[in-house]
PDB file with SEQRES, HELIX, SHEET and CRYST1 records, atoms N, CA, C and O in Angstrom:
SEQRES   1 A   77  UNK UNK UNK UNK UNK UNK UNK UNK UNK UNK UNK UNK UNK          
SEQRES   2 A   77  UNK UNK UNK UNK UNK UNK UNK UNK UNK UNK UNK UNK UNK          
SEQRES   3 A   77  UNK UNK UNK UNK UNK UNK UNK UNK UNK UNK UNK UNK UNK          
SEQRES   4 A   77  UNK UNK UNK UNK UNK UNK UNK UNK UNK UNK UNK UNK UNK          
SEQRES   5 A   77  UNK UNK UNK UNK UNK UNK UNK UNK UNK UNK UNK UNK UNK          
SEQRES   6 A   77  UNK UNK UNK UNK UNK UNK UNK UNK UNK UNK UNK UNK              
HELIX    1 AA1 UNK A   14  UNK A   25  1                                  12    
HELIX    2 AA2 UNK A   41  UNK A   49  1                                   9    
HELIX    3 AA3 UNK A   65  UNK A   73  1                                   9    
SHEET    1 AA1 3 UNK A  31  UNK A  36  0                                        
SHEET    2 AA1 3 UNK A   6  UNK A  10  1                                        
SHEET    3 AA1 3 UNK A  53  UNK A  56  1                                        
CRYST1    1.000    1.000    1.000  90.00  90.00  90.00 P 1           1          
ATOM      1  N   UNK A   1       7.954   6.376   1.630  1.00  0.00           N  
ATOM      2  CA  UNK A   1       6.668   6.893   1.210  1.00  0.00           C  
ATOM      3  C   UNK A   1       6.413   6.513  -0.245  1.00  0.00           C  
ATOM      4  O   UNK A   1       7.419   6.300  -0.922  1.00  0.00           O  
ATOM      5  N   UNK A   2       5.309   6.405  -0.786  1.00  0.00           N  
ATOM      6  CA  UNK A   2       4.801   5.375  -1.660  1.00  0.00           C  
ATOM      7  C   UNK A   2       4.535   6.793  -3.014  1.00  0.00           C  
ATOM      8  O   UNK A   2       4.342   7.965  -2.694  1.00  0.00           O  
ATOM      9  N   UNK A   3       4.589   6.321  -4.404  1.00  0.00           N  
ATOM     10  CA  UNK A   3       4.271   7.230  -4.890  1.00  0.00           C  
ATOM     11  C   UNK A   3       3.154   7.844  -5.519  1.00  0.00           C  
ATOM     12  O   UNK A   3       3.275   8.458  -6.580  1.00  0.00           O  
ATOM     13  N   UNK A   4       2.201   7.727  -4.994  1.00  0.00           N  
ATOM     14  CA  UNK A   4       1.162   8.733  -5.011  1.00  0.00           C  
ATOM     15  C   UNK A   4       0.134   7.900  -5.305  1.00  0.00           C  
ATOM     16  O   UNK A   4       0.556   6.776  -5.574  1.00  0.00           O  
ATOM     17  N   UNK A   5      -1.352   8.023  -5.376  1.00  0.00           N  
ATOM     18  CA  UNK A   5      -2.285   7.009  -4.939  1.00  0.00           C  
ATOM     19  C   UNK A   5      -2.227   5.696  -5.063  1.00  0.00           C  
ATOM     20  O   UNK A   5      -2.149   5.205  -6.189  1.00  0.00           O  
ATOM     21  N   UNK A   6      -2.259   4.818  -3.807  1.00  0.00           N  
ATOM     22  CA  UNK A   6      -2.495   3.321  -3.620  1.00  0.00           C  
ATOM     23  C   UNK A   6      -3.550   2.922  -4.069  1.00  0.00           C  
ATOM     24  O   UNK A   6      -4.686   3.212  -3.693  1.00  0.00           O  
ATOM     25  N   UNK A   7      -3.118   2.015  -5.164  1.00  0.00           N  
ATOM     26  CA  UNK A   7      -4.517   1.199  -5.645  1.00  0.00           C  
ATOM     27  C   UNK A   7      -4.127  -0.342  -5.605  1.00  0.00           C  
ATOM     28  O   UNK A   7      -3.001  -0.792  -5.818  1.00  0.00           O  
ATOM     29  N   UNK A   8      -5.074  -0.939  -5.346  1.00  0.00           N  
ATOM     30  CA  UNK A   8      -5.306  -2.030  -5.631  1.00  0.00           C  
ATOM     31  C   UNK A   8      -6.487  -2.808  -6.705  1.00  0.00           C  
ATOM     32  O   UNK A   8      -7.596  -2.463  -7.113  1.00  0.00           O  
ATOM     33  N   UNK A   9      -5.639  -4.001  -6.912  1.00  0.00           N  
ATOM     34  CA  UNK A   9      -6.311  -4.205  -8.394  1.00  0.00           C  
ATOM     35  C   UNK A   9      -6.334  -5.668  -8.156  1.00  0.00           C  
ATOM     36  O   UNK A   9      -5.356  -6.416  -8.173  1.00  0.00           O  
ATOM     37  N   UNK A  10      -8.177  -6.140  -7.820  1.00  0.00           N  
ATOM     38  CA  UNK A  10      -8.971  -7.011  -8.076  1.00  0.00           C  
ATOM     39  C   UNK A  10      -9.503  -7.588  -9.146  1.00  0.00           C  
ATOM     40  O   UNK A  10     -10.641  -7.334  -9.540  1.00  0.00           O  
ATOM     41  N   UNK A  11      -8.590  -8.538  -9.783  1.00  0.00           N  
ATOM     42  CA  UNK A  11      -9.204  -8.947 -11.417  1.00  0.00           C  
ATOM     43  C   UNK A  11      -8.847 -10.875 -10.928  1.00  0.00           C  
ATOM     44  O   UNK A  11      -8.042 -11.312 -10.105  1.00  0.00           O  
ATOM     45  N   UNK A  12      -9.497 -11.375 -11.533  1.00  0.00           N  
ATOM     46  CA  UNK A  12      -9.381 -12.917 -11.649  1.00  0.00           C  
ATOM     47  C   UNK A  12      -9.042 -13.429 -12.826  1.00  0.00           C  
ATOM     48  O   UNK A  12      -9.033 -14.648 -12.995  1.00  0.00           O  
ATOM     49  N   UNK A  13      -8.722 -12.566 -13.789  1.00  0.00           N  
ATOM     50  CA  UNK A  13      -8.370 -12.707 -15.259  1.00  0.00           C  
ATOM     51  C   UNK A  13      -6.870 -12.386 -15.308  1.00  0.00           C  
ATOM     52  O   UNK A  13      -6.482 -11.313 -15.769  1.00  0.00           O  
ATOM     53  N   UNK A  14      -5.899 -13.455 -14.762  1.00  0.00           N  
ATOM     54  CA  UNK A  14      -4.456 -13.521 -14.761  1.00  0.00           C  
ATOM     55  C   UNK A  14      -3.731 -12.067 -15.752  1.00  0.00           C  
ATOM     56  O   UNK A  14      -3.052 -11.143 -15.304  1.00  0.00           O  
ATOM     57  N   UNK A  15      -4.158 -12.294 -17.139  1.00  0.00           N  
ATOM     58  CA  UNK A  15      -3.145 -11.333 -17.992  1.00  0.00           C  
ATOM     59  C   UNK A  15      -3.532 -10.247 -17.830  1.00  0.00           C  
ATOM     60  O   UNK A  15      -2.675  -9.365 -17.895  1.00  0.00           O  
ATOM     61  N   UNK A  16      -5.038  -9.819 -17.539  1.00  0.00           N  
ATOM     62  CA  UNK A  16      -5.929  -8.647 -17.567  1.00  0.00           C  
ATOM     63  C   UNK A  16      -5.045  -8.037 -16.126  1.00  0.00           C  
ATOM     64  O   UNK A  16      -4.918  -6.818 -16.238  1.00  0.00           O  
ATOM     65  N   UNK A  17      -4.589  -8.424 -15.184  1.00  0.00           N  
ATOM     66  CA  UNK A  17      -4.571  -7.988 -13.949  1.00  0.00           C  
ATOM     67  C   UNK A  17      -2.893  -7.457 -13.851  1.00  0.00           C  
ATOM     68  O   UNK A  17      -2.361  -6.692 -13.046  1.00  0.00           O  
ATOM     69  N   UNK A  18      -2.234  -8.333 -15.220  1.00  0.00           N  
ATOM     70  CA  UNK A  18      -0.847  -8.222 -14.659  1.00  0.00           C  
ATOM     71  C   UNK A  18      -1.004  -6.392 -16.069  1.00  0.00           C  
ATOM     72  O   UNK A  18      -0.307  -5.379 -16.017  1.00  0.00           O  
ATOM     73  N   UNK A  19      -1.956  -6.657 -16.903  1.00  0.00           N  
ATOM     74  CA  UNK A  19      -1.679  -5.190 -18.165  1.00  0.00           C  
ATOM     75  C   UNK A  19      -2.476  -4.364 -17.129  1.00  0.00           C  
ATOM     76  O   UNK A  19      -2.556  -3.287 -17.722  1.00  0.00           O  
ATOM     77  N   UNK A  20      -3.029  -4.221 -16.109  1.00  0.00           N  
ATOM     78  CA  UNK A  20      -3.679  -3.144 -15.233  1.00  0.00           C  
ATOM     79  C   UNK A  20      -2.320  -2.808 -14.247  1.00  0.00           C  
ATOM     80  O   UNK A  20      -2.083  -1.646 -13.916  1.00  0.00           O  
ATOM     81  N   UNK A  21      -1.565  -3.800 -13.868  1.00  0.00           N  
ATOM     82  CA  UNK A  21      -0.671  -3.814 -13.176  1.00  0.00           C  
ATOM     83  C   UNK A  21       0.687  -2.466 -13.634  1.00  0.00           C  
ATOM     84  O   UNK A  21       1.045  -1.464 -13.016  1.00  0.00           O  
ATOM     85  N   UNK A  22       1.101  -2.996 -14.849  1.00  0.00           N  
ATOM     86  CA  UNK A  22       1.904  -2.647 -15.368  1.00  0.00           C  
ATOM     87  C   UNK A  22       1.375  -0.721 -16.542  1.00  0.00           C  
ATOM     88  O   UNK A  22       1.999   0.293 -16.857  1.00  0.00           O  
ATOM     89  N   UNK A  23       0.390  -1.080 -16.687  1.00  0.00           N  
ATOM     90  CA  UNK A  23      -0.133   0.560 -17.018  1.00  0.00           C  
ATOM     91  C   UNK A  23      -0.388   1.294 -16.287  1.00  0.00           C  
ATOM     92  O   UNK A  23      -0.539   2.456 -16.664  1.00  0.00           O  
ATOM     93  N   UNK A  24      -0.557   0.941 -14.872  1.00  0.00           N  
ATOM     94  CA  UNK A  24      -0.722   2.026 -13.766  1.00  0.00           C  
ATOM     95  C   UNK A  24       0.416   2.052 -13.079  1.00  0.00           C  
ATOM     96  O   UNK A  24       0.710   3.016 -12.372  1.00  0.00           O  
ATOM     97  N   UNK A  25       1.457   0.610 -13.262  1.00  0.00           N  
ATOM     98  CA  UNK A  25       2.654   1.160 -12.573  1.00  0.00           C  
ATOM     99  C   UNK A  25       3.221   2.287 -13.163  1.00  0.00           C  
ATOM    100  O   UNK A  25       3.514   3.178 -12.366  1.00  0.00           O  
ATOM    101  N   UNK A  26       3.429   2.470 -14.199  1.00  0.00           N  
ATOM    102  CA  UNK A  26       4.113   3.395 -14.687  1.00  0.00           C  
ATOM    103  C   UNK A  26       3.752   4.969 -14.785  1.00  0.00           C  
ATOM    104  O   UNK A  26       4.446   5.876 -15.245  1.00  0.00           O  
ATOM    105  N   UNK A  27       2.427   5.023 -14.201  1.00  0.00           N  
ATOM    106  CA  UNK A  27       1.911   6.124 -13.366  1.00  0.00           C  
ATOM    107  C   UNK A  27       2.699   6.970 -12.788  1.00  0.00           C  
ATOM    108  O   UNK A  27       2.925   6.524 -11.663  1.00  0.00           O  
ATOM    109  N   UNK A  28       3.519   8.453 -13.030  1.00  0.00           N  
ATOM    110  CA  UNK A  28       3.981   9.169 -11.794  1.00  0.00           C  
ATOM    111  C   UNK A  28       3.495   8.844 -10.531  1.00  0.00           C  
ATOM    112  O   UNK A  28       3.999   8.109  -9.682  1.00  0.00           O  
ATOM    113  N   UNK A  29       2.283   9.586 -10.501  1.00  0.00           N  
ATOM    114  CA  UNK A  29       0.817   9.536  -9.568  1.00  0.00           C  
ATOM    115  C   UNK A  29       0.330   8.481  -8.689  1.00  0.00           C  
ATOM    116  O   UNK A  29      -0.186   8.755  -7.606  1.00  0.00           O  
ATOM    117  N   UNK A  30       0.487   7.151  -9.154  1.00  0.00           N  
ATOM    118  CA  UNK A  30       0.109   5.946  -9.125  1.00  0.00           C  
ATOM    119  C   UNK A  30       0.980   4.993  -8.777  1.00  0.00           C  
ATOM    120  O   UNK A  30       2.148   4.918  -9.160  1.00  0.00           O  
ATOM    121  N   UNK A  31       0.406   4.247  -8.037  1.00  0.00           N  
ATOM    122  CA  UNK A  31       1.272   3.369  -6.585  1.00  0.00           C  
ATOM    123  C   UNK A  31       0.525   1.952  -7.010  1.00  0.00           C  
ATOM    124  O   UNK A  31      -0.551   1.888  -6.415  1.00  0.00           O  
ATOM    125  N   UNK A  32       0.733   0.908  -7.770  1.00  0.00           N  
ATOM    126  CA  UNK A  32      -0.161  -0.361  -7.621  1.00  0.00           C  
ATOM    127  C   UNK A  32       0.479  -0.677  -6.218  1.00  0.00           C  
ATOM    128  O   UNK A  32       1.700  -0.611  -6.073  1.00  0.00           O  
ATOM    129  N   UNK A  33      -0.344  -1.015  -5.211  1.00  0.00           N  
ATOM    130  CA  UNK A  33       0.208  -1.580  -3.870  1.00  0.00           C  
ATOM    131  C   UNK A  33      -0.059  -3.049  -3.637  1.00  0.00           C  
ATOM    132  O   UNK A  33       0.659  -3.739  -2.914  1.00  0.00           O  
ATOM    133  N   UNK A  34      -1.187  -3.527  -4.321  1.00  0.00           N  
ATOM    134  CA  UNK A  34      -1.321  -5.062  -3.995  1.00  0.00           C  
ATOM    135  C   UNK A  34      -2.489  -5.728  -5.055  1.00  0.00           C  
ATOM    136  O   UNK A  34      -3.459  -4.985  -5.202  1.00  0.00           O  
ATOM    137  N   UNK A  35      -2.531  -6.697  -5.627  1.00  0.00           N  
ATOM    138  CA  UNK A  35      -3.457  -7.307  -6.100  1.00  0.00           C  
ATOM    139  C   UNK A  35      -3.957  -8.285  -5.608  1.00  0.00           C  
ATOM    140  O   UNK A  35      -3.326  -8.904  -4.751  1.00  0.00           O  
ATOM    141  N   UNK A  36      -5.415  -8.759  -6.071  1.00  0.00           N  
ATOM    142  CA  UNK A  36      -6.362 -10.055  -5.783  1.00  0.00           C  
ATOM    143  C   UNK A  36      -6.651 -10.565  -6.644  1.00  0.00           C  
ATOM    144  O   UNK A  36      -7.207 -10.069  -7.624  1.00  0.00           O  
ATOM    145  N   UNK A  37      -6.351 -11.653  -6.488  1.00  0.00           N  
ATOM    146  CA  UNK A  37      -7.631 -12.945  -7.469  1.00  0.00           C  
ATOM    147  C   UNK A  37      -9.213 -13.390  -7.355  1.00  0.00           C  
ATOM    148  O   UNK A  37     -10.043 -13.746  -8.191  1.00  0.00           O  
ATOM    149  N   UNK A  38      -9.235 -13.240  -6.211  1.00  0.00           N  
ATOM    150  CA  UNK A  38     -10.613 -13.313  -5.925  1.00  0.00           C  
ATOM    151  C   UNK A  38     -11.467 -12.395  -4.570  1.00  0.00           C  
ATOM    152  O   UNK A  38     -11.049 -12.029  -3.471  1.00  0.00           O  
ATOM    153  N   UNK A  39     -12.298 -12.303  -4.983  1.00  0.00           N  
ATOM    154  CA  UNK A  39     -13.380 -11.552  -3.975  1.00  0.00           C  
ATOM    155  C   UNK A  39     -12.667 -12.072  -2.869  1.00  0.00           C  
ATOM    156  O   UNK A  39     -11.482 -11.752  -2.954  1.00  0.00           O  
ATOM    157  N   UNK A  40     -12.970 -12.876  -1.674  1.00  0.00           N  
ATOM    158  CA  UNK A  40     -12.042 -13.141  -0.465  1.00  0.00           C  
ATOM    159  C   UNK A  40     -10.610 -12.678  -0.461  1.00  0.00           C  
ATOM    160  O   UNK A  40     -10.457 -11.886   0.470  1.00  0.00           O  
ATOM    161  N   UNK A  41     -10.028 -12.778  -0.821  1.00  0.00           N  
ATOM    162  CA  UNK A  41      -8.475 -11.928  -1.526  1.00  0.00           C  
ATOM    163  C   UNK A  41      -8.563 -10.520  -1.169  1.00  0.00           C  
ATOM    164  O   UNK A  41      -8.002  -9.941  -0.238  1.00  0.00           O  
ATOM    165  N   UNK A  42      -9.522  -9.960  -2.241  1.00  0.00           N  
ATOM    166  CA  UNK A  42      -9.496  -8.972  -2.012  1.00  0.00           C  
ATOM    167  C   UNK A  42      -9.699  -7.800  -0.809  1.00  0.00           C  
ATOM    168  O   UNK A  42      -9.151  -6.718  -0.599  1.00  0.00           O  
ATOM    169  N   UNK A  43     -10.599  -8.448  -0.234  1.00  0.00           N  
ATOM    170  CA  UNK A  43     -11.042  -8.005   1.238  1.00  0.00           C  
ATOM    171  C   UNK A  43     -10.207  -8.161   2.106  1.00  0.00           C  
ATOM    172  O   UNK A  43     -10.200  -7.364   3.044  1.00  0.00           O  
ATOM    173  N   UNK A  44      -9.375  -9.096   2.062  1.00  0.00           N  
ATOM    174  CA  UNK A  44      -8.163  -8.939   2.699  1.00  0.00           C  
ATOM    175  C   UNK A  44      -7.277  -7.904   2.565  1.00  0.00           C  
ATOM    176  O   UNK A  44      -7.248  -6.821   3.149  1.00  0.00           O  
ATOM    177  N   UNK A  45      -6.286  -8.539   1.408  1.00  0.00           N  
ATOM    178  CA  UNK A  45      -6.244  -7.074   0.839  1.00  0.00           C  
ATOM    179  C   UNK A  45      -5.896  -5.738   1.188  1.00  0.00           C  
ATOM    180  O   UNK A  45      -4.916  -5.053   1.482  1.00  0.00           O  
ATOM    181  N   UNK A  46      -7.785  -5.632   0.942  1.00  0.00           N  
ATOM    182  CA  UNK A  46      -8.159  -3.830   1.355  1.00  0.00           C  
ATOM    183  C   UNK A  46      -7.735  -3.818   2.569  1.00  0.00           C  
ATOM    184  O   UNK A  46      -6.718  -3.128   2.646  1.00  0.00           O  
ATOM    185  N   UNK A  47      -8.132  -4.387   3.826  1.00  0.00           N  
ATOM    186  CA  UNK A  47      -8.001  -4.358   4.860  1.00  0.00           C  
ATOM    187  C   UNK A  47      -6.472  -4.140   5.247  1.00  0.00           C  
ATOM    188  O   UNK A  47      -6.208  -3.364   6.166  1.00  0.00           O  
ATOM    189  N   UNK A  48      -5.755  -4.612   4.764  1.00  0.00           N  
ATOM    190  CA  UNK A  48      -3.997  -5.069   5.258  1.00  0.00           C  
ATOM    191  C   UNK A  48      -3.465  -3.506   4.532  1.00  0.00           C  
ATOM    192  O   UNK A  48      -2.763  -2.718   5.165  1.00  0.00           O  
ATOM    193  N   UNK A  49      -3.848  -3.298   3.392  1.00  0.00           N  
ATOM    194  CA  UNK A  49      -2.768  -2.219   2.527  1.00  0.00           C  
ATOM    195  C   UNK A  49      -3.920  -0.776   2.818  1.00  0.00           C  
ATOM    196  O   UNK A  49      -3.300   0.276   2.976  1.00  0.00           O  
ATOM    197  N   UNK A  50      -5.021  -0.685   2.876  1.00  0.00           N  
ATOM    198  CA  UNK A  50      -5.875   0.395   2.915  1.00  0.00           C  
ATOM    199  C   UNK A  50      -5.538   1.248   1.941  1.00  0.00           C  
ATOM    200  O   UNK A  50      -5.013   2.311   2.273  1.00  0.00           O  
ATOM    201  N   UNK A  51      -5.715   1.027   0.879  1.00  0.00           N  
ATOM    202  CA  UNK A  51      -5.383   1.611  -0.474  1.00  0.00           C  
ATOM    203  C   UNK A  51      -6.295   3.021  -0.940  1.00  0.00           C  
ATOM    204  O   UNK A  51      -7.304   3.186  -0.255  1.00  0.00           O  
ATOM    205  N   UNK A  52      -6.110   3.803  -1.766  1.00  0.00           N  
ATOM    206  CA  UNK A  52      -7.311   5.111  -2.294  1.00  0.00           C  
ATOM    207  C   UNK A  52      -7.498   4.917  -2.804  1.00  0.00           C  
ATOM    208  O   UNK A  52      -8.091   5.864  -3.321  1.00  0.00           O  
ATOM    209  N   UNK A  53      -7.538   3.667  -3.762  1.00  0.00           N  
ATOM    210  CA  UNK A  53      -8.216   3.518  -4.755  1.00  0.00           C  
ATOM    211  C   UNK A  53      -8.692   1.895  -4.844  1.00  0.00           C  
ATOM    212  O   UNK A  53      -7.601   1.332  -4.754  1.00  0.00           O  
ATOM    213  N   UNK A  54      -9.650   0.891  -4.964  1.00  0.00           N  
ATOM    214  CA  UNK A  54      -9.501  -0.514  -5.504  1.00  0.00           C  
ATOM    215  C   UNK A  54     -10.285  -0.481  -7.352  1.00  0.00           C  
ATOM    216  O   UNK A  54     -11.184   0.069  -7.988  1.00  0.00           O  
ATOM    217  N   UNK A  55      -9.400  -1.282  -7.481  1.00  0.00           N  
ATOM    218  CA  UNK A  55      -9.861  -1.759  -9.532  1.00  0.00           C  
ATOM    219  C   UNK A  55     -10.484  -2.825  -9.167  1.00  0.00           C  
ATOM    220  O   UNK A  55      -9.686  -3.566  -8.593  1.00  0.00           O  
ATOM    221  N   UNK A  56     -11.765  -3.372  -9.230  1.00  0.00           N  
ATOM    222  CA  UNK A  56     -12.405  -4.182  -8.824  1.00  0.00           C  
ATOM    223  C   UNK A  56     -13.470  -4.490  -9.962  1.00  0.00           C  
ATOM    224  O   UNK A  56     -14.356  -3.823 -10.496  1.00  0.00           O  
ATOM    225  N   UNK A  57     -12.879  -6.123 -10.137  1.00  0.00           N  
ATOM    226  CA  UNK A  57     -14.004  -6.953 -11.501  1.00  0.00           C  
ATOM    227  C   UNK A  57     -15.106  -7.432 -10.483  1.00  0.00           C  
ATOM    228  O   UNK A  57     -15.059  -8.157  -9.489  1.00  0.00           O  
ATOM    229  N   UNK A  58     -16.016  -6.813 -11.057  1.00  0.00           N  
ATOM    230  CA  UNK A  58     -17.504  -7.105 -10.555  1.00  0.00           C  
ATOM    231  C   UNK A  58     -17.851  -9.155 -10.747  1.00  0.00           C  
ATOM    232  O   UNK A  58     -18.590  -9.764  -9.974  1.00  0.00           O  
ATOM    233  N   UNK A  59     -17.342  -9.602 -11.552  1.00  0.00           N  
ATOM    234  CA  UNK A  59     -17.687 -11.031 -11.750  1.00  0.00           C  
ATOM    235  C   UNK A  59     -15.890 -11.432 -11.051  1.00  0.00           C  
ATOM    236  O   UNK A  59     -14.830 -11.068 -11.559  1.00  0.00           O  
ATOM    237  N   UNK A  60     -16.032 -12.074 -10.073  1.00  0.00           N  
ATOM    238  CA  UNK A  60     -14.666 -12.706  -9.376  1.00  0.00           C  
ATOM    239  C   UNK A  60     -15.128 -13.910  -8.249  1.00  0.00           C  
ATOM    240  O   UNK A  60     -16.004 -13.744  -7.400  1.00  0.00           O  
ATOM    241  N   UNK A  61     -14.407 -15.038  -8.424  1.00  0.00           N  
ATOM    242  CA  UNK A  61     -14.799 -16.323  -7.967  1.00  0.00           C  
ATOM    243  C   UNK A  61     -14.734 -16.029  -6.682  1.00  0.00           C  
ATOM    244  O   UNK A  61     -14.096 -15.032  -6.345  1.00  0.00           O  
ATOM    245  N   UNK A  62     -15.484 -16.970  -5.560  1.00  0.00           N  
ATOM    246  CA  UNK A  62     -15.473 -16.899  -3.943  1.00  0.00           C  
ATOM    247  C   UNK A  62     -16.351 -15.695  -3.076  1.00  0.00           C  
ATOM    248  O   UNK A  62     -16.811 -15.605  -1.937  1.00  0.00           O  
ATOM    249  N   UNK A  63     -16.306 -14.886  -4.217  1.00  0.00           N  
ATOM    250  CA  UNK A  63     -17.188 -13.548  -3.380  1.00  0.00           C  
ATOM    251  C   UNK A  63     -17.280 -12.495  -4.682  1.00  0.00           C  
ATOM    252  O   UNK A  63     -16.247 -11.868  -4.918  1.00  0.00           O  
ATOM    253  N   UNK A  64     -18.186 -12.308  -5.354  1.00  0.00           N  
ATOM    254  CA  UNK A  64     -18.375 -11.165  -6.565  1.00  0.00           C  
ATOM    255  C   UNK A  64     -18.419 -10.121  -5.667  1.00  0.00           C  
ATOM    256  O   UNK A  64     -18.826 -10.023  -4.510  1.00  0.00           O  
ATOM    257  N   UNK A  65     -17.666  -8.997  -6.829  1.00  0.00           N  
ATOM    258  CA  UNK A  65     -17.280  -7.619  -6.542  1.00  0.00           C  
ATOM    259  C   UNK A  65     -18.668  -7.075  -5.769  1.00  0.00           C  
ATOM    260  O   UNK A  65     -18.520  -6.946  -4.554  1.00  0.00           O  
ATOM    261  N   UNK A  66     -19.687  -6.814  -6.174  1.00  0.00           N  
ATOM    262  CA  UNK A  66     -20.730  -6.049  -5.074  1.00  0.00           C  
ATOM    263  C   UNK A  66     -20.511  -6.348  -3.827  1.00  0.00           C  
ATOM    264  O   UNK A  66     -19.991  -5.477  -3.130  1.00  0.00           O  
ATOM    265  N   UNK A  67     -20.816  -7.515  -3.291  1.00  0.00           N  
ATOM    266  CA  UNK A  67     -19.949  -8.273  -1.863  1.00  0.00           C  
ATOM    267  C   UNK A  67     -19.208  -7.969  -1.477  1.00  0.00           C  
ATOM    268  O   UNK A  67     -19.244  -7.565  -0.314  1.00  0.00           O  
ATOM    269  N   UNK A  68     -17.718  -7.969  -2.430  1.00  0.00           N  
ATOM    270  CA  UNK A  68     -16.687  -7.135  -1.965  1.00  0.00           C  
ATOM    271  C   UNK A  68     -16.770  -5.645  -1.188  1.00  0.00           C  
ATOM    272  O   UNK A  68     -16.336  -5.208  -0.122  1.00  0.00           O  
ATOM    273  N   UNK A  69     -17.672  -5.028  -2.451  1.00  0.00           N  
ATOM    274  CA  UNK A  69     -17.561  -3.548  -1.955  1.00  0.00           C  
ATOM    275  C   UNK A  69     -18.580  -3.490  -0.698  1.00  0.00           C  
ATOM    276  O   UNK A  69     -18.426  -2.451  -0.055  1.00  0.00           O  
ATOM    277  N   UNK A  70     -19.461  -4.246  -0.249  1.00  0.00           N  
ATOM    278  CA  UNK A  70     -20.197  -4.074   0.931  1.00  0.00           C  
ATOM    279  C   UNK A  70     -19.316  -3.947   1.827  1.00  0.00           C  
ATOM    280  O   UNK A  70     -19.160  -3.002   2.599  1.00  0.00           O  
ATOM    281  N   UNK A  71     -18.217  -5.727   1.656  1.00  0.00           N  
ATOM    282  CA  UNK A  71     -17.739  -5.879   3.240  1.00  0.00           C  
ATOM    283  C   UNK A  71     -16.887  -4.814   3.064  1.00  0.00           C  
ATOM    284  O   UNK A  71     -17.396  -4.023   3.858  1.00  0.00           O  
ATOM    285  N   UNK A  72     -15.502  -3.959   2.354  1.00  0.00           N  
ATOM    286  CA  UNK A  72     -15.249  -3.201   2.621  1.00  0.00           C  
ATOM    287  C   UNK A  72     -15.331  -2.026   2.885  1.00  0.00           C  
ATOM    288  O   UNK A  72     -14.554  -1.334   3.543  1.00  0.00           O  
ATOM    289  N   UNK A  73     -16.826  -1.594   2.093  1.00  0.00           N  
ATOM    290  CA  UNK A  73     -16.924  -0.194   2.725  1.00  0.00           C  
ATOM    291  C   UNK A  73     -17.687  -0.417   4.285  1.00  0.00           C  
ATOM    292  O   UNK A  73     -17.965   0.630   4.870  1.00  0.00           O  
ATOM    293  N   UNK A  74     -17.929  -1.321   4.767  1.00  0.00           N  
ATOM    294  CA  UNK A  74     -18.961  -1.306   6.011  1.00  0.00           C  
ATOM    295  C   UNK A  74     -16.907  -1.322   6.945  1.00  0.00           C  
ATOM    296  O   UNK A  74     -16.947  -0.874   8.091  1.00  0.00           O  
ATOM    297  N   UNK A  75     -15.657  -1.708   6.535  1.00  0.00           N  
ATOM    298  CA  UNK A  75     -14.518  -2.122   7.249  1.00  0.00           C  
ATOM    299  C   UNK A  75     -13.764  -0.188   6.847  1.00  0.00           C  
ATOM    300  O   UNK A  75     -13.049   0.521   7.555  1.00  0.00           O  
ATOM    301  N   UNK A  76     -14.165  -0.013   5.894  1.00  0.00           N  
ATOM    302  CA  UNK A  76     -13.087   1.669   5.439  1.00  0.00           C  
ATOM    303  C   UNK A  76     -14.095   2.302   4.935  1.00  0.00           C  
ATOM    304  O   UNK A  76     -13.978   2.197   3.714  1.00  0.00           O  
ATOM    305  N   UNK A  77     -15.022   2.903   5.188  1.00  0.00           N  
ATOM    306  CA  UNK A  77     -16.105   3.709   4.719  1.00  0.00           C  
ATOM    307  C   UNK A  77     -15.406   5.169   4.195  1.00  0.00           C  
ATOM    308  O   UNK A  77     -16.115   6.063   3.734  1.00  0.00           O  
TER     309      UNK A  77                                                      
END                                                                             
């Protein structure tokens, strides 16, 4: 069992994604479960890990974050 909310963290900005990575790992509370590089990525992703939380950069190559959040909330509402 995982320790306490699953998030996932959608950034396309390599260093930005690994200091989101590493400040929420160290979270009691907080579970990083999977990251994306890009919008398509991410939707995957969501889908495979079903996380409670996604960190999601609104500007991300292949599919920008609004997109993102359509196709997944229409897949995990």
């Amino acid at each position: 069992m995982g320790k306490g909310k699953k998030i996932l963290i959608a950034e396309d900005h390599k260093i930005l994604r690994e200091g989101l990575i590493s400040l929420l790992g160290s979270e009691a509370d907080m579970e990083v479960a999977g990251e994306a590089e890009d919008g398509l990525q991410a939707i995957r992703k969501a889908e495979e890990l079903k996380p409670d939380l996604i960190l999601l950069d609104l500007s991300m190559p292949r599919m920008n974050g609004i997109s993102v959040i359509k196709q997944v909330k229409g897949h995990s509402p």
